[in-house]
N, CA, C and O atoms as a MOPAC input file, in Angstrom:
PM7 MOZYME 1SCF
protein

 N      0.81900 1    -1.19500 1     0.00000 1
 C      0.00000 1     0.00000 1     0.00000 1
 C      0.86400 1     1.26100 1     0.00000 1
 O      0.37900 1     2.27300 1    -0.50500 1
 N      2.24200 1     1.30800 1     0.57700 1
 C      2.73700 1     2.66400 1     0.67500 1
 C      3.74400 1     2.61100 1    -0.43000 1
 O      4.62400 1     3.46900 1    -0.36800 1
 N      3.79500 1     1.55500 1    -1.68100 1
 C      4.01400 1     1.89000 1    -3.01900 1
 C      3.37900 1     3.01000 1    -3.64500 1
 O      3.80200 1     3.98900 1    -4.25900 1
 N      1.73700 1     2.40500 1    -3.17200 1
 C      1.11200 1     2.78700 1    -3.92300 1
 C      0.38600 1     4.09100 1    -3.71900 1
 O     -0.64400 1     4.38400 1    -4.32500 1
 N      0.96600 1     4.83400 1    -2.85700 1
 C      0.84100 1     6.00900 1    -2.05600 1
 C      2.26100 1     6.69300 1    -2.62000 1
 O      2.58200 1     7.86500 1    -2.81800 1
 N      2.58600 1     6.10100 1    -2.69800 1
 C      3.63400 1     6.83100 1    -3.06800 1
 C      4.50000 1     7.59900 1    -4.41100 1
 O      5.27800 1     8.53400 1    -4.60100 1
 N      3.71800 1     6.41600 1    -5.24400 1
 C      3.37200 1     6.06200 1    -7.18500 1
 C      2.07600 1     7.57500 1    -6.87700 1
 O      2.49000 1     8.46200 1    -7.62300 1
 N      1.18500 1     7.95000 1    -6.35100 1
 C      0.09800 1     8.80500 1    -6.04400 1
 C      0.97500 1     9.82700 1    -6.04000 1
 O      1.01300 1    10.64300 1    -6.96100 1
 N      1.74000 1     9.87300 1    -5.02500 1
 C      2.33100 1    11.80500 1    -4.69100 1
 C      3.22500 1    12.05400 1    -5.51900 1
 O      3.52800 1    13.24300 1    -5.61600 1
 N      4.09500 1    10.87500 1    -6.56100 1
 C      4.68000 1    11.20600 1    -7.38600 1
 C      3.74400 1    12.06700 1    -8.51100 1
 O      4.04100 1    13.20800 1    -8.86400 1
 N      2.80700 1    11.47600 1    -8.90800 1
 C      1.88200 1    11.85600 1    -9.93700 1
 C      1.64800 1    13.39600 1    -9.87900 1
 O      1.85200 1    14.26700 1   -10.72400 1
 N      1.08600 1    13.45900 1    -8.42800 1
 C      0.40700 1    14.90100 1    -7.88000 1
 C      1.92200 1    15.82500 1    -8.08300 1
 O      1.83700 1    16.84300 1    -8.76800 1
 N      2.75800 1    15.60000 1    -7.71600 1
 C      4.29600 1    16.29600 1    -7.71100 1
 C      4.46000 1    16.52300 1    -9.29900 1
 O      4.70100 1    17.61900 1    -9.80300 1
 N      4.35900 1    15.79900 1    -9.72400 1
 C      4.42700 1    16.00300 1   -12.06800 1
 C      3.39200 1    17.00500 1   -11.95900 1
 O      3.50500 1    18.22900 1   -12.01600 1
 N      2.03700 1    16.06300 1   -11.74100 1
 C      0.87700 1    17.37400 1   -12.15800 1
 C      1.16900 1    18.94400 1   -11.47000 1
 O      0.85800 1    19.91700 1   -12.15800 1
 N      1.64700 1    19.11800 1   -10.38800 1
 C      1.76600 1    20.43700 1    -9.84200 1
 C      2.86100 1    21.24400 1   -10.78600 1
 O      2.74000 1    22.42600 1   -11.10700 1
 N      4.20000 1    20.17800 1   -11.25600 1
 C      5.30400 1    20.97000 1   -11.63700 1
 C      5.36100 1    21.31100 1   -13.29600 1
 O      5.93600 1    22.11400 1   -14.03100 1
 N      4.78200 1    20.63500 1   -13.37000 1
 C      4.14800 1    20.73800 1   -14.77600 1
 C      3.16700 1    21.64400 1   -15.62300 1
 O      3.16400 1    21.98400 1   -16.80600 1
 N      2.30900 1    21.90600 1   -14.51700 1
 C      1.50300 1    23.20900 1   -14.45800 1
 C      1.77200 1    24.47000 1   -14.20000 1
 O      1.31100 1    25.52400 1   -14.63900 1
 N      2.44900 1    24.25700 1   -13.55300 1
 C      3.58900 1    25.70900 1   -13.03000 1
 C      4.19000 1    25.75800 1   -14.17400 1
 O      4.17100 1    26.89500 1   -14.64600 1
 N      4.77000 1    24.90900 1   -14.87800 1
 C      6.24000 1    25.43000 1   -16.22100 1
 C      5.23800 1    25.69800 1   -16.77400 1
 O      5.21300 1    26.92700 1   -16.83500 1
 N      3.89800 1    25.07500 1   -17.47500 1
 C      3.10500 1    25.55800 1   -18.03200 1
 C      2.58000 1    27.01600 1   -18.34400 1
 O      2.40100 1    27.66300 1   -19.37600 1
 N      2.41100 1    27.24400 1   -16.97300 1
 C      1.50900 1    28.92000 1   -16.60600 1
 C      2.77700 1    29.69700 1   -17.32100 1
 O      2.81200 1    30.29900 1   -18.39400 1
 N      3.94800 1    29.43500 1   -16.19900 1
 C      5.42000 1    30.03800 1   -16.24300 1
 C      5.49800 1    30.73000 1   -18.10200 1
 O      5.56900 1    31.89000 1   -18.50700 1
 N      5.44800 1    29.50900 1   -18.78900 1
 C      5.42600 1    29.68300 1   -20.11800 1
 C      4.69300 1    30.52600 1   -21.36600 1
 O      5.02900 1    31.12200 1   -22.38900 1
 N      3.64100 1    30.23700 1   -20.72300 1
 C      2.50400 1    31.13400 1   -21.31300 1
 C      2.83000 1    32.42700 1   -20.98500 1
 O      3.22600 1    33.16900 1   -21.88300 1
 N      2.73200 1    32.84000 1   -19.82800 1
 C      3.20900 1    34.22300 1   -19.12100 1
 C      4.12700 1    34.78000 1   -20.33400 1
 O      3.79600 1    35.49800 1   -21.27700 1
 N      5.59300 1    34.12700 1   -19.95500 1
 C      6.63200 1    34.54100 1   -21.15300 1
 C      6.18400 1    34.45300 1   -22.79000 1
 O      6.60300 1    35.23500 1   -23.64300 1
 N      5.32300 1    33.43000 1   -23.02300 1
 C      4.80500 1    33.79400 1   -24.55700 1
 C      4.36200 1    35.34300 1   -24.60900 1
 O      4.79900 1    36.28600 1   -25.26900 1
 N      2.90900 1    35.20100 1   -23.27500 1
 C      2.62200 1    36.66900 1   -23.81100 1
 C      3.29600 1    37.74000 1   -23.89400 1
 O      2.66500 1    38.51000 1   -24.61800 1
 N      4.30900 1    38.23400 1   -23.51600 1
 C      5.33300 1    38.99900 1   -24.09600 1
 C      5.72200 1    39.32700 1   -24.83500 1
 O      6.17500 1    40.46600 1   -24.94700 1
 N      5.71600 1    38.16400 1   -25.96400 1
 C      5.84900 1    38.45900 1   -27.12600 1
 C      5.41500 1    38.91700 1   -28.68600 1
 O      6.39200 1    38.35500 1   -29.18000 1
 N      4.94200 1    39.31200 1   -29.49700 1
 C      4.14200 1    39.17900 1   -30.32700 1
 C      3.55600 1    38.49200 1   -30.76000 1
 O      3.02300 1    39.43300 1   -30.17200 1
 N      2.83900 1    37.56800 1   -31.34100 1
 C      2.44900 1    36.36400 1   -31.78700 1
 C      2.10000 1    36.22000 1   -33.06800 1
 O      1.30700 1    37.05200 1   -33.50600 1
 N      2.59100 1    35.15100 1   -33.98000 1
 C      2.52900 1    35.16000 1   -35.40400 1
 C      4.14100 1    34.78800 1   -36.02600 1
 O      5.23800 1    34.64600 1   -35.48600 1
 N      3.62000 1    34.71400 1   -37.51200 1
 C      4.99800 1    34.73900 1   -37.95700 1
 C      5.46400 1    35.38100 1   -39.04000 1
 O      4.56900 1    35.33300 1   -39.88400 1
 N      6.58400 1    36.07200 1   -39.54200 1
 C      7.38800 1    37.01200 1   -40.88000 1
 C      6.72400 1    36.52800 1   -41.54100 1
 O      6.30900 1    35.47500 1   -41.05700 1
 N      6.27400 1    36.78800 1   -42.69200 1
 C      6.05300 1    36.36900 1   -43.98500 1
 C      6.72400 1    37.43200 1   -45.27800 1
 O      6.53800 1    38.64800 1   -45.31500 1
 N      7.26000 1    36.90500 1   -45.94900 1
 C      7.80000 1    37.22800 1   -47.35400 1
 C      7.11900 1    37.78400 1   -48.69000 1
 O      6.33900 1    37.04700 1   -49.29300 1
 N      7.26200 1    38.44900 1   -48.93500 1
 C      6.00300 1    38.81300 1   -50.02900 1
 C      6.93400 1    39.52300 1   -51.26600 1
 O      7.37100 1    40.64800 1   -51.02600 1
 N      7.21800 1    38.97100 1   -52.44000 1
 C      7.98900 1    40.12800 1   -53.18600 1
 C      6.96700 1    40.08500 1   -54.45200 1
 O      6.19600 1    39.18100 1   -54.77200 1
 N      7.20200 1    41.35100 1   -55.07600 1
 C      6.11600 1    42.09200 1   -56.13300 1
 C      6.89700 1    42.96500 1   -56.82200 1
 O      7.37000 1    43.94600 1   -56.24900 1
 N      7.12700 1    42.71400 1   -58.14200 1
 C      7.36100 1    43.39300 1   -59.08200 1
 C      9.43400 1    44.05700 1   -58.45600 1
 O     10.03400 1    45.13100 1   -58.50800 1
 N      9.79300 1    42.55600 1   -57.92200 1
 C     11.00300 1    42.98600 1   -57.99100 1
 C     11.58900 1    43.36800 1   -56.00600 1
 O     12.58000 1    43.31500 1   -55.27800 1
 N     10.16400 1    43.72400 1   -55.99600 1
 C     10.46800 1    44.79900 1   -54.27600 1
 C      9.78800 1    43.86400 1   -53.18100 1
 O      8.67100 1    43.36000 1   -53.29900 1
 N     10.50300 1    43.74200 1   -52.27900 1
 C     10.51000 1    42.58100 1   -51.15300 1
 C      9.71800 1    43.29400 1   -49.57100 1
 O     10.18300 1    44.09000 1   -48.75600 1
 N      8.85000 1    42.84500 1   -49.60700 1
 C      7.76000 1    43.34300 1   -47.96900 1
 C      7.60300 1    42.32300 1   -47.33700 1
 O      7.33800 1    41.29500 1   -47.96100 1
 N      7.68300 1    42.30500 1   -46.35400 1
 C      7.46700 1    41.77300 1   -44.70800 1
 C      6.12300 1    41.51000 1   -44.10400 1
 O      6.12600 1    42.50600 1   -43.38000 1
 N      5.34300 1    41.12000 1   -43.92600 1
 C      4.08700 1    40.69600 1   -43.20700 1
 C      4.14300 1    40.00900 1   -41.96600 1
 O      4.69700 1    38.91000 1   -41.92800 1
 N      3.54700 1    40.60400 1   -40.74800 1
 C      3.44700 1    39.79200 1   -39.64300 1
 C      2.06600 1    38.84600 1   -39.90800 1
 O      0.99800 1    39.30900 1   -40.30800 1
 N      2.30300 1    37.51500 1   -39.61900 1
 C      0.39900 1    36.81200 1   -39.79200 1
 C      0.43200 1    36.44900 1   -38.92000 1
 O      1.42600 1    36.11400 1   -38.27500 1
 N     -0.79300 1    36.40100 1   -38.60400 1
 C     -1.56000 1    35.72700 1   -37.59000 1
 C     -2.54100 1    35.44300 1   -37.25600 1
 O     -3.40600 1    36.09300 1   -37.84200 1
 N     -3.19400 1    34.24700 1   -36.04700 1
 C     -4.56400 1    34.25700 1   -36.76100 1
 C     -5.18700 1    35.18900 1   -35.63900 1
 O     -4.40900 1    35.78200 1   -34.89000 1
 N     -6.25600 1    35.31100 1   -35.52300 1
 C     -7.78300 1    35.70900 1   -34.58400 1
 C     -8.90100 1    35.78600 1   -34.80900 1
 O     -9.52500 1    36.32600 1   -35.72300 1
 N     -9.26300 1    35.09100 1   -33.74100 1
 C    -10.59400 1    34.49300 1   -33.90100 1
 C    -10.73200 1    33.59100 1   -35.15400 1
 O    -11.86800 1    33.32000 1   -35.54200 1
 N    -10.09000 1    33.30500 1   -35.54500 1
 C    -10.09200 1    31.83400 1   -36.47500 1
 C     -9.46200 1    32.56600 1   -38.12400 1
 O     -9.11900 1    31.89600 1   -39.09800 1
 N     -9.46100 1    34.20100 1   -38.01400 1
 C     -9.17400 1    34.88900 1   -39.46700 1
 C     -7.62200 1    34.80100 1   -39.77500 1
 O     -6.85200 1    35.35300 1   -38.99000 1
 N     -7.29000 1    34.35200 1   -40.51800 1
 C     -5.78800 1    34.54700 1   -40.94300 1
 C     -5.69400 1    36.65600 1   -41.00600 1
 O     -6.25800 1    37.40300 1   -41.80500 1
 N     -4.76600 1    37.01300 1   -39.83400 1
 C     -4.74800 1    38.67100 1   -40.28300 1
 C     -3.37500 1    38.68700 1   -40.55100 1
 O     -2.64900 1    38.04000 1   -39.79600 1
 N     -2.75000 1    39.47300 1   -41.73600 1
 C     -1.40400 1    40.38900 1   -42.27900 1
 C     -1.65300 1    41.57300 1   -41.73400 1
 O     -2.66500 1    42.21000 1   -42.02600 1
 N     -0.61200 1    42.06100 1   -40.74800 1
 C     -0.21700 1    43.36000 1   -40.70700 1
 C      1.10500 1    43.57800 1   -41.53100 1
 O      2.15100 1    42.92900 1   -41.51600 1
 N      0.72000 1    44.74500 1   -42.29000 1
 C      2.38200 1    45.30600 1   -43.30000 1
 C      3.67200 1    45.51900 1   -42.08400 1
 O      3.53200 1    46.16700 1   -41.04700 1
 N      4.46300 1    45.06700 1   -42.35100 1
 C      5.92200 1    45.50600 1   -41.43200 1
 C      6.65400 1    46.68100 1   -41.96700 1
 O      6.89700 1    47.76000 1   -41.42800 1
 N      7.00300 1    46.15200 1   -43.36100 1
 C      8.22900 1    47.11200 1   -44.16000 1
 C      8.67400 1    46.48900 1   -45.29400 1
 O      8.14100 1    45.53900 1   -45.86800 1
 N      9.78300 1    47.13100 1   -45.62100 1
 C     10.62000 1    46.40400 1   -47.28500 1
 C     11.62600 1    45.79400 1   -46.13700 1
 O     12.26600 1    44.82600 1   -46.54600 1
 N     11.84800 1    46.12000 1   -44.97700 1
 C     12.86800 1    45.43300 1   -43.55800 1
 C     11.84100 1    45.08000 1   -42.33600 1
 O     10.73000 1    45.34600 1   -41.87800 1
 N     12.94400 1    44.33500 1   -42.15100 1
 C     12.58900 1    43.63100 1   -40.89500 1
 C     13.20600 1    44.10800 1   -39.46300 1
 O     14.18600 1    43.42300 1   -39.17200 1
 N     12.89700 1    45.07700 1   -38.51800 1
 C     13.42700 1    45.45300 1   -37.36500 1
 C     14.18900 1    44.18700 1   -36.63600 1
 O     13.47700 1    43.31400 1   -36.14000 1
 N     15.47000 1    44.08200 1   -36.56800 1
 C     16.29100 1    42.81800 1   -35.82100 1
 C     15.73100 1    42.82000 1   -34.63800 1
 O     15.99200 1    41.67700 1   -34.26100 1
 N     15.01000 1    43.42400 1   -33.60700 1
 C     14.81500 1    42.94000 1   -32.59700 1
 C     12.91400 1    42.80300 1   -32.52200 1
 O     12.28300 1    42.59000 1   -31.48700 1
 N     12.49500 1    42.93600 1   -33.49100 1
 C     11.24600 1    42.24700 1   -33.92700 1
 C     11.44100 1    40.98400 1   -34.24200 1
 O     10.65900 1    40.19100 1   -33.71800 1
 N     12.50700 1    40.42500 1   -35.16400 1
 C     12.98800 1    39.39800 1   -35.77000 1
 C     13.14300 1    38.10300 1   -34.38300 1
 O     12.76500 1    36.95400 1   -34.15100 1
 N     13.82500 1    39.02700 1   -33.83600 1
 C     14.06400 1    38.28700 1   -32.34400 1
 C     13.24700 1    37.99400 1   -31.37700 1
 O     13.40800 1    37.10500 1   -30.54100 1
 N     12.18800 1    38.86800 1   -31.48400 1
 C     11.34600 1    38.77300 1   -30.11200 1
 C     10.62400 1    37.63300 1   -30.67500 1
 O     10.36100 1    36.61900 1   -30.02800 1
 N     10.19400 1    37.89700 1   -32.35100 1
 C      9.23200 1    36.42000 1   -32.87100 1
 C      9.84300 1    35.29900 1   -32.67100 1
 O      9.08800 1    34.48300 1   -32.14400 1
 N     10.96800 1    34.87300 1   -32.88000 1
 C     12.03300 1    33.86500 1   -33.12800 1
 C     11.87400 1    33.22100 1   -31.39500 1
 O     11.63100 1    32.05600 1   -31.08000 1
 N     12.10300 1    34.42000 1   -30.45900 1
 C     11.98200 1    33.55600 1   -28.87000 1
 C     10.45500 1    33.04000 1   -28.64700 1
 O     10.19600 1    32.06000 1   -27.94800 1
 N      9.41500 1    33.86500 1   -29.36700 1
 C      8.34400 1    33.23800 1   -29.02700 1
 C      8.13200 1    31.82500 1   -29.29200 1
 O      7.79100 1    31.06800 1   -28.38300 1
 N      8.35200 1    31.34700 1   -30.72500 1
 C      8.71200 1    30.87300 1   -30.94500 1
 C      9.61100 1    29.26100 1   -30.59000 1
 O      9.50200 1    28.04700 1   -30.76400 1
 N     10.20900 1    29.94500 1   -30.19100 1
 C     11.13600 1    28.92500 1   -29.65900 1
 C     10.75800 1    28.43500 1   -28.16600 1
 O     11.20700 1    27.38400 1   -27.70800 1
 N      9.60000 1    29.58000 1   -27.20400 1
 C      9.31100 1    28.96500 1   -26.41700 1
 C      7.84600 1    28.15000 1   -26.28700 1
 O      7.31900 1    27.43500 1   -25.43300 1
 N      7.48800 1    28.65900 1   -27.60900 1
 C      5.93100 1    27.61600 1   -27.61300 1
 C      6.31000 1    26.24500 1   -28.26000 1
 O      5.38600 1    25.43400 1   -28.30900 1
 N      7.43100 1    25.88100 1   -28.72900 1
 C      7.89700 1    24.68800 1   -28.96300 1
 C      8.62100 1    24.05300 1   -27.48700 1
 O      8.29800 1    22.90400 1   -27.18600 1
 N      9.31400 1    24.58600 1   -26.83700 1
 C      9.29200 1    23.78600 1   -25.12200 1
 C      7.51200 1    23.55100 1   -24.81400 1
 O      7.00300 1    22.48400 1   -24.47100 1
 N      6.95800 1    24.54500 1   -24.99000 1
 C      4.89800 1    24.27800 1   -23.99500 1
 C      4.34300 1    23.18100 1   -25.02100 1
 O      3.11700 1    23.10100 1   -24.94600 1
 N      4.93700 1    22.27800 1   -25.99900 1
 C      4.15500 1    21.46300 1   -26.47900 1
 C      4.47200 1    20.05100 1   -25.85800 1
 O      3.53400 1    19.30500 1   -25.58000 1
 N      5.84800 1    19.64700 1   -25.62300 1
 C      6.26100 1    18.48700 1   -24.53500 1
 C      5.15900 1    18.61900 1   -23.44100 1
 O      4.25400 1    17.79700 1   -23.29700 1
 N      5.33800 1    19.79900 1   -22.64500 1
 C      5.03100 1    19.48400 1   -21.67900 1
 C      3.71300 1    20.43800 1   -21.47000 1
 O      3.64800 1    21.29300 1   -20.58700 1
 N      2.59800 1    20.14300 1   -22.48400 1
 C      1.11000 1    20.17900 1   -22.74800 1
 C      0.73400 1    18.28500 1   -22.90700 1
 O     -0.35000 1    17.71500 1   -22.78900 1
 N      2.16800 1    17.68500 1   -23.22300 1
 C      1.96200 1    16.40400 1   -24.00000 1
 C      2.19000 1    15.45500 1   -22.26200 1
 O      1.50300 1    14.46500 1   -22.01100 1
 N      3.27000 1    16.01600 1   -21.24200 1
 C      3.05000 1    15.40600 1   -20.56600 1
 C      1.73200 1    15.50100 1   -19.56300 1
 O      1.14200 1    14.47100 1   -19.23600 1
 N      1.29100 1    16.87300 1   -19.07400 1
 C     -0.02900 1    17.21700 1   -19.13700 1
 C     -1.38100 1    16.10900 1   -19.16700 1
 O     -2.14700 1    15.53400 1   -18.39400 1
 N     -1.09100 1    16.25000 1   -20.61300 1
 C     -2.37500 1    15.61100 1   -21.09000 1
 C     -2.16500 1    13.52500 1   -20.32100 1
 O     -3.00100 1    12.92300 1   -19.64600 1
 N     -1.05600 1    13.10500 1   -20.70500 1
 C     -0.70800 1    11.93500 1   -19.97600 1
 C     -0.92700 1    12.28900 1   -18.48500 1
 O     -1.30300 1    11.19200 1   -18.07200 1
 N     -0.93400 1    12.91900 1   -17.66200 1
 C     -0.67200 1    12.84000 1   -15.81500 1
 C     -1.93100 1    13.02600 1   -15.73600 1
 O     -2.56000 1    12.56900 1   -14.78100 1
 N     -2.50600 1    13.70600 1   -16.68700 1
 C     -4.20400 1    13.88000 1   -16.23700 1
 C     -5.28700 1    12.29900 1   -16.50000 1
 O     -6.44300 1    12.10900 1   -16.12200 1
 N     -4.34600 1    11.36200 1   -17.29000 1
 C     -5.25100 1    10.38000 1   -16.99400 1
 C     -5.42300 1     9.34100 1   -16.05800 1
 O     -5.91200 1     8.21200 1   -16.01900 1
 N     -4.54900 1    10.53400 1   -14.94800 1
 C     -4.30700 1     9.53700 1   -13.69900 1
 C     -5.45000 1    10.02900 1   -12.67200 1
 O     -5.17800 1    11.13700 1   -12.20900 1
 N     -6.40800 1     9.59700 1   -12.29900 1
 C     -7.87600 1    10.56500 1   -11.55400 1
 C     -7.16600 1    10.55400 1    -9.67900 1
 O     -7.58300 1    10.14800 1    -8.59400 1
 N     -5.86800 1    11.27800 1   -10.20100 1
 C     -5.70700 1    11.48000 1    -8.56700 1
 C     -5.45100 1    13.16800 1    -8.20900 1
 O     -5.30500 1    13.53700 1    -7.04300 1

């Protein structure tokens, strides 16, 4: 029995720490802009588009014929941190089919 109490608080210990990196993560997404560069050239001359969706609409905002480097960057970390929140949405979804 105190395996199996114990296999329990492990679970509850994932689900708590897991949720926390979770929140943690999101927090730091919102920080950032959301969407991604897009490329657009016409008649020779090269423009920038931020996309993204809302509410289900694909929206383009115009950027420039450039790309601000620390726009470039802030997308790139978003980025890079909503690819860590998909592991561990994935472990998430596994600890929750434990009904403890």
């Amino acid at each position: 029995m105190q395996d199996l109490n114990d296999i329990i608080r492990e679970v509850r210990k994932q689900k708590h720490y897991y949720g926390s990196l979770k929140t943690e993560l999101k927090k730091q997404i919102a920080n950032y802009p959301k969407g991604s560069i897009q490329k657009r050239t016409v008649k020779n001359n090269t423009y920038y588009y931020l996309q993204y969706r809302d509410k289900g609409k694909i929206i383009q905002d115009y950027i420039g014929s450039k790309v601000p480097a620390e726009f470039e960057k802030q997308i790139t970390e978003r980025q890079k941190l909503q690819a860590k929140l998909k592991p561990v949405n994935e472990k998430l979804r596994i600890l929750n089919r434990f009904k403890v």
